[in-house]
C-alpha positions in Angstrom: 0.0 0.0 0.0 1.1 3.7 -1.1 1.0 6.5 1.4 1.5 10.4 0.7 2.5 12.2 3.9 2.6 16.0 4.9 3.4 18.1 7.5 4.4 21.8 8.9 7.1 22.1 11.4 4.6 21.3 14.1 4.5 17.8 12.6 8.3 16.8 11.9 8.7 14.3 14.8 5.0 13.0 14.6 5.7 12.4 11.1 9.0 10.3 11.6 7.2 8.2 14.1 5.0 7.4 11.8 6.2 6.7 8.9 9.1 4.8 11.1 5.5 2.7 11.9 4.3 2.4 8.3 7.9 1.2 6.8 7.6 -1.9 9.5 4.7 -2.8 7.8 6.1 -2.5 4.6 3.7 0.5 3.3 5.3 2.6 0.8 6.1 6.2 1.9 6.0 9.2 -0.5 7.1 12.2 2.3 6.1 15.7 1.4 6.5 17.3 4.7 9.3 19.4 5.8 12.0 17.4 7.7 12.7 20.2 10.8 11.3 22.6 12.8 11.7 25.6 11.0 8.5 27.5 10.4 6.8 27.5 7.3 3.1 27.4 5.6 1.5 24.1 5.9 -0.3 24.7 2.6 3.0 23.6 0.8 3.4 20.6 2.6 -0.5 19.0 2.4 -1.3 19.8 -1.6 1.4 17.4 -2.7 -0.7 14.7 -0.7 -4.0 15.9 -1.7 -2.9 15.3 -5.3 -1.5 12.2 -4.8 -4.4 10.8 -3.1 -6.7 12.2 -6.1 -4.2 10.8 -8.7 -3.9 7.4 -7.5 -0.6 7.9 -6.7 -1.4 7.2 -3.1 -4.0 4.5 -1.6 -4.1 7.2 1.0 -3.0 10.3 2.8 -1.4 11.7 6.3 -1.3 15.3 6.9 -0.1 16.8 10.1 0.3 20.3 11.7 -0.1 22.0 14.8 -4.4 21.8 15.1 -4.7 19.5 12.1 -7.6 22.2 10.7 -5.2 24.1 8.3 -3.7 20.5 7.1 -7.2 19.3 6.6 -8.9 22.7 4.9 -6.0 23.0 2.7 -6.6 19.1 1.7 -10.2 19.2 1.0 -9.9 22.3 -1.3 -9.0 19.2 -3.5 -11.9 17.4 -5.4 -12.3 14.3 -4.2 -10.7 14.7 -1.3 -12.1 13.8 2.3 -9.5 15.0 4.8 -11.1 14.0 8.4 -10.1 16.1 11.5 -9.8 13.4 14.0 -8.1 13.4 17.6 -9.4 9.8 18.9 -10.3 6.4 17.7 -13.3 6.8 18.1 -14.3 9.7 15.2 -11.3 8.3 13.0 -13.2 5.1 12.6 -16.6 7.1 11.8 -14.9 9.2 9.2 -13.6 5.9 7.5 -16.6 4.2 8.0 -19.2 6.7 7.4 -17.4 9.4 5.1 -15.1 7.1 3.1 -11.9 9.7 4.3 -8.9 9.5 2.1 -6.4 11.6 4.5 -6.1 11.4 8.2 -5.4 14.7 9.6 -3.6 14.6 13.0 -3.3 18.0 15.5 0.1 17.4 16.4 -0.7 19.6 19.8 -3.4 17.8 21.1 -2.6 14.0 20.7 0.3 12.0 21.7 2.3 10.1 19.0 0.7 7.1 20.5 -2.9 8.4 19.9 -1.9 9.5 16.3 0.1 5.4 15.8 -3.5 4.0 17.1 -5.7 6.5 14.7 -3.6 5.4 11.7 -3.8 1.8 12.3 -8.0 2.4 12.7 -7.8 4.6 9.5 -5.9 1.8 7.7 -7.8 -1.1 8.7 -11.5 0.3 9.0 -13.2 -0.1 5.6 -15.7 1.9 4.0 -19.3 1.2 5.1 -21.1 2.2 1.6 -24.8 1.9 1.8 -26.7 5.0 3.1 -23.5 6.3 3.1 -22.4 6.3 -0.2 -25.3 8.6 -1.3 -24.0 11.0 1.5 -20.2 10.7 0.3 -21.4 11.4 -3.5 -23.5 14.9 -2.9 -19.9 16.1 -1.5 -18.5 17.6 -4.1 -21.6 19.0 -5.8 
């Protein structure tokens, strides 16, 4: 499986974690996010994904920043991207299961690494409902 990953400085060590996590289980990595600390615009960083994700390039996407909302705004200006918000288990596996997401957005301030490593691992193995929920998914990008 292909992933795309982003990130602002907020995210740098989140997104080494992770994708530490992802290479173990042999996921492909394309990294678009910075690699230090350094301040710079987030924007930059999450497009790349967003286009790979809409492209096929990537099965799906990671995007990290500070609050995850500029990450995930920036994301969904994409069509047909579904960037969910989420900050526990709990509404990661609702926006895979109920909203088909296609990038994970993580608030790097207000989760540990931990709760981001658990998130991914519901993102990537909760699938898709359909169902009432695909008529919901398709009116998005009316």
């Amino acid at each position: 499986m292909k992933v795309s990953i982003g990130n602002d400085h907020a995210g740098t060590e989140y997104k080494l974690k992770i994708i530490e996590y992802l290479e173990k289980k042999n996921f492909k990595i394309k990294n678009h996010g910075t690699n230090n600390e350094e301040s710079v615009d987030y924007p930059d960083f999450i497009h790349p994904v967003a286009e790979d994700v809409t492209s096929n390039k990537s099965d799906f996407g990671i995007i990290i920043c500070g609050s995850g909302n500029g990450a995930s705004m920036s994301a969904n200006k994409h069509k047909g991207v579904r960037s969910a918000l989420c900050w526990n288990n709990e509404i990661c596996k609702l926006a895979r299961e109920h909203n088909d997401a296609n990038i994970l957005s993580v608030p790097a301030r207000y989760v540990t690494i931990k709760e981001a490593l658990e998130m991914i691992e519901t993102f990537i193995e909760t699938p898709f409902e359909g169902g009432r929920h695909l008529r919901r998914v398709e009116k998005i990008n009316k």
